[in-house]
C-alpha positions in Angstrom: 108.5 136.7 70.5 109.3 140.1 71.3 107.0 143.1 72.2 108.7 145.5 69.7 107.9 142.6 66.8 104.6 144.3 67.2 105.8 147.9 66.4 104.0 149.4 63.4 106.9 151.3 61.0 104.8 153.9 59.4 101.0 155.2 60.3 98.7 153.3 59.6 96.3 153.3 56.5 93.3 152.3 57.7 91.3 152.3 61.2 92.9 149.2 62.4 96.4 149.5 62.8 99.0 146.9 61.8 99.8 146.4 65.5 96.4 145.8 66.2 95.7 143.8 63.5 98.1 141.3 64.8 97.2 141.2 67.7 93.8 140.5 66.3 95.7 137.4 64.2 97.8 136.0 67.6 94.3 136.5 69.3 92.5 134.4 66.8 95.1 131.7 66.6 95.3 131.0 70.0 91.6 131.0 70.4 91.3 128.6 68.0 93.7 126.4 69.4 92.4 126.6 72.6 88.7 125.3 70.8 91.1 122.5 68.8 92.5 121.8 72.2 89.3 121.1 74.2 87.3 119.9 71.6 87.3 115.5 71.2 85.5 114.0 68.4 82.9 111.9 69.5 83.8 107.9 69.9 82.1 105.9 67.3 80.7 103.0 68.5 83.3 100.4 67.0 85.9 102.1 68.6 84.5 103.0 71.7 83.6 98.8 71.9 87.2 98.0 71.3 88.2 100.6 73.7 85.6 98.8 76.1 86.7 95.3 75.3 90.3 95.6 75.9 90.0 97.6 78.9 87.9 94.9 80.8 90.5 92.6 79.5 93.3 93.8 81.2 91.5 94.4 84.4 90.5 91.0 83.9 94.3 89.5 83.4 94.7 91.8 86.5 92.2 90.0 88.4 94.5 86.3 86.9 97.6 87.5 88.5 95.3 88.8 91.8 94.1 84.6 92.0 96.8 83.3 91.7 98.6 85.6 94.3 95.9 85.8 96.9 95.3 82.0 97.1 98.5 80.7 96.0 97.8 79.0 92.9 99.5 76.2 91.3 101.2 78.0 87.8 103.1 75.2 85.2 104.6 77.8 82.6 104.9 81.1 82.5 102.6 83.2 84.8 101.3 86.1 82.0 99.5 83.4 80.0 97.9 81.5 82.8 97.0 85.0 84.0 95.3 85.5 79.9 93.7 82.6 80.3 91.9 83.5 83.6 91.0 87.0 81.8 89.8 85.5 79.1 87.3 83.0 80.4 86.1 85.3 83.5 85.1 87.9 80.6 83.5 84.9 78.2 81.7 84.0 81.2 80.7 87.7 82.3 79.8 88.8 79.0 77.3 85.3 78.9 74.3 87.7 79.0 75.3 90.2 76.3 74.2 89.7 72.6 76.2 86.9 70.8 77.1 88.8 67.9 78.2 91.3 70.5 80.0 89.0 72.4 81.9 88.2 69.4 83.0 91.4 68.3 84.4 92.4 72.0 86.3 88.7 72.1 87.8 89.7 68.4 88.7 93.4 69.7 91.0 91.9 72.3 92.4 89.4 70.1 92.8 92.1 67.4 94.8 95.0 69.7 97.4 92.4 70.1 97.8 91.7 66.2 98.2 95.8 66.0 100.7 95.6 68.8 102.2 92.7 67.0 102.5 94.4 63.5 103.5 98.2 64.9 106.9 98.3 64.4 108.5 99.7 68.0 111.6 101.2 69.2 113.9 98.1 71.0 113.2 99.5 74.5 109.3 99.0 73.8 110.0 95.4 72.2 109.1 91.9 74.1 112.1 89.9 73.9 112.4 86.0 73.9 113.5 85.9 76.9 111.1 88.4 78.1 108.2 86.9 81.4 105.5 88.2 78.9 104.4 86.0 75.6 105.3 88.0 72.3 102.6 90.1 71.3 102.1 87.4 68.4 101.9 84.8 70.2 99.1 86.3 72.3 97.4 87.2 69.8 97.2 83.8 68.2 96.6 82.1 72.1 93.3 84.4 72.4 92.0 83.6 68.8 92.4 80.6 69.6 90.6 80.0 72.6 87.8 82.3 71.0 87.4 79.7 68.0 87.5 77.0 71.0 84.4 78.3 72.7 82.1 77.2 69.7 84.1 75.8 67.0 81.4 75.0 65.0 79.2 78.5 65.3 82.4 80.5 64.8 84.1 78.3 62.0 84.7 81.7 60.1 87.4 82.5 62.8 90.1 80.8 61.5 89.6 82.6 57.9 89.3 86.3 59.6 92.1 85.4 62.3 95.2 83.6 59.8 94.3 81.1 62.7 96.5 78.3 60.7 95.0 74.8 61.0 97.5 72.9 62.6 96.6 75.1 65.9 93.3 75.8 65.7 92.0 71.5 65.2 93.0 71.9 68.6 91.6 75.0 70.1 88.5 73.5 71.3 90.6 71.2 73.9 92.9 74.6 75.0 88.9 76.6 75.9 88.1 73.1 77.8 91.9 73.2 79.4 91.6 76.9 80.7 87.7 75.7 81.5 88.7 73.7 83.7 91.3 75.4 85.2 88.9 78.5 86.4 86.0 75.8 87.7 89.1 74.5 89.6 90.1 78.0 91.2 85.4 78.1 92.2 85.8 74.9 93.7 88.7 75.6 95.8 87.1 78.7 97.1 83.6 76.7 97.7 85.3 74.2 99.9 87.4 77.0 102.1 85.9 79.7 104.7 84.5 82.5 102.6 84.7 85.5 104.1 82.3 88.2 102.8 84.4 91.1 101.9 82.6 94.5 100.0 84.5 93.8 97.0 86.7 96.1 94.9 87.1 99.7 95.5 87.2 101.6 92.1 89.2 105.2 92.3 89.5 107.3 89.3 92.5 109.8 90.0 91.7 113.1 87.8 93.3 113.2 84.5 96.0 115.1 84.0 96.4 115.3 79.8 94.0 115.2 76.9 91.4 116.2 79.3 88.2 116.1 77.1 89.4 112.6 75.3 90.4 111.1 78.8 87.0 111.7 80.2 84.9 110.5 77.2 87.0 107.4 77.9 86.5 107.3 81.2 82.6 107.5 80.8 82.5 104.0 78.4 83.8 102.9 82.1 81.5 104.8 84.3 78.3 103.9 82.3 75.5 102.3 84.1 78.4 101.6 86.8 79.8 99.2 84.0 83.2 98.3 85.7 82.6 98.5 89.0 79.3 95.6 88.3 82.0 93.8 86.2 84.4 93.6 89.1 81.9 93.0 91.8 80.7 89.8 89.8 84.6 88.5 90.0 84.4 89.2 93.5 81.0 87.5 94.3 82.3 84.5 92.4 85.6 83.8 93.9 85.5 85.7 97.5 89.1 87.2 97.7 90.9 86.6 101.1 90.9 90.6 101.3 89.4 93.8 100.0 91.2 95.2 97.0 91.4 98.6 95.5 90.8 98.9 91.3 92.4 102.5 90.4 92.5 104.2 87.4 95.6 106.3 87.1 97.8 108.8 85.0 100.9 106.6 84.7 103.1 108.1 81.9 103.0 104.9 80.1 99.9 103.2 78.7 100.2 99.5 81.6 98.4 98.4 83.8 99.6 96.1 86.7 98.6 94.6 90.4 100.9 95.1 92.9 100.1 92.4 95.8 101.6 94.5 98.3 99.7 97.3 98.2 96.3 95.0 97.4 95.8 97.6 94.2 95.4 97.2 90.6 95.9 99.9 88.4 95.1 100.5 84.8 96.3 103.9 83.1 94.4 106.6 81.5 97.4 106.3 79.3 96.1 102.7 78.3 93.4 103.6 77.1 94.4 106.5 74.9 96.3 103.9 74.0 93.2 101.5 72.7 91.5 104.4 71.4 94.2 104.6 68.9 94.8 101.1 68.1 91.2 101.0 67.2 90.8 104.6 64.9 93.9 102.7 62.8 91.9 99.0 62.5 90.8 98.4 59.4 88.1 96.2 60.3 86.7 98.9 62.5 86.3 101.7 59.6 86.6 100.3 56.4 82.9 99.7 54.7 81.5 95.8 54.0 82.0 95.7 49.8 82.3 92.0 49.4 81.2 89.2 51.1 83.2 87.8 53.8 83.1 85.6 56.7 81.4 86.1 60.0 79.1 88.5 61.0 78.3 91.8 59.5 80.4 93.8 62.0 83.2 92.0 62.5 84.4 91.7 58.7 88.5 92.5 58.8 89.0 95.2 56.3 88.8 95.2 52.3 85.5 93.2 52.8 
């Protein structure tokens, strides 16, 4: 705009000229957009657990494809779901000591971001197409519900209810949980009967973020608490020795992904990601909508309407 937009074209009537008044106006504005601008709201705890949960779950498919590129692993099929698979178990396993009604809930926020990235429409460059390496977002979410209702299928029979789980997959989810099982006590013993050489584990860097500054670093924090990721991926680590020490870095990426790039002996997961989760989560249901009926499960994880 201008300067001479500014220009007062008569005297003024009162002490305060119109120029200064708005200046006084632009002055206020941008102040308050400047509070809007640095000012988050807080996380509530829902969302800042599915945040959590799907974070650790991608660093934990990460840490799939990182086994099954450091030692070479057999892989019949498509690499992405072996690579859920291992995520999924290592965190069922890791999360052993947590609450069980805790447990839970994380295990049905993972399977739930990928039923809002199924049913969010998207423009055709951000679709999975059939003949895409990656399972479509459906289909994953249907594979982790599964192999949640597999873990306990008779403690969790509400799952299939909450989940749409249809009956004709999930009589059979029990035997998938015991199949991917299997598969990670196979990767232990492999490593138990090879040289292990003590490495110090994973290196976690957290670049500076570079957009929403204040909602970034509340996210980063869920990550930073207690040291939470870095004991997470130290566990992995004391478990299956890796051949060589690898990096964990937490990036600004202009995309919400995440990858592991064997060459460089990094995994990344973007700041963007998790923006990303936050999102998925304020727009669940489940996560804000208050219990009016009764429905399956336990009290927190009740899908929405109930």
């Amino acid at each position: 705009m201008s300067a001479h937009a500014f220009t007062a074209a008569s005297p003024p009537r009162s002490g305060c000229s119109r120029t200064h008044r708005s200046y006084l106006a632009l002055l206020f504005l941008l102040c308050a957009g400047l509070v809007c601008a640095d000012t988050a709201p807080p996380l509530s705890p829902n969302v800042a657990r599915f945040v959590l949960a799907n974070a650790e779950f991608s660093v934990m498919h990460e840490m799939g494809h990182m086994l099954i590129a450091e030692y070479d692993l057999p892989v019949l099929g498509r690499e992405e779901d072996a690579a859920d698979q291992l995520g999924f178990i290592l965190l069922f396993r890791l999360y052993a000591k947590l609450p069980q009604d805790e447990i839970d809930a994380r295990l049905l926020d993972i399977a739930d971001y990928w039923r809002l990235e199924w049913q969010t429409p998207k423009p055709p460059p951000d679709q999975v197409l059939a003949w895409d390496s990656h399972p479509l977002d459906e289909q994953r979410y249907y594979n982790i519900a599964c192999l949640l209702y597999g873990s306990d299928m008779g403690r969790l029979d509400w799952v299939p209810a909450l989940t749409g789980l249809p009956y004709e997959r999930a009589v059979y989810c029990d035997q998938e949980f015991k199949q991917a099982s299997k598969a990670v006590n196979w990767v232990l013993h492999v490593r138990r009967t090879q040289a292990i050489r003590h490495h110090p584990g994973a290196r976690l860097e957290f670049e500076p973020p570079l957009i929403n500054l204040e909602e970034t670093e509340q996210l980063i924090a869920l990550l930073r608490d207690e040291n939470h990721l870095q004991a997470l991926v130290n566990e992995v680590f004391l478990q299956f020795h890796p051949p060589r020490p690898l990096t964990l870095r937490l990036i600004n990426c202009g995309a919400p992904d995440a990858w592991y790039n064997i060459n460089a002996g990094e995994m990344a997961l973007c700041y963007e990601r998790l923006q990303h989760f936050r999102e998925m989560a304020e727009n669940l249901p489940r996560l804000r909508t208050p219990v009016t009926r009764q429905c399956p499960g336990p009290a927190g994880l009740r899908p929405g309407g109930c």
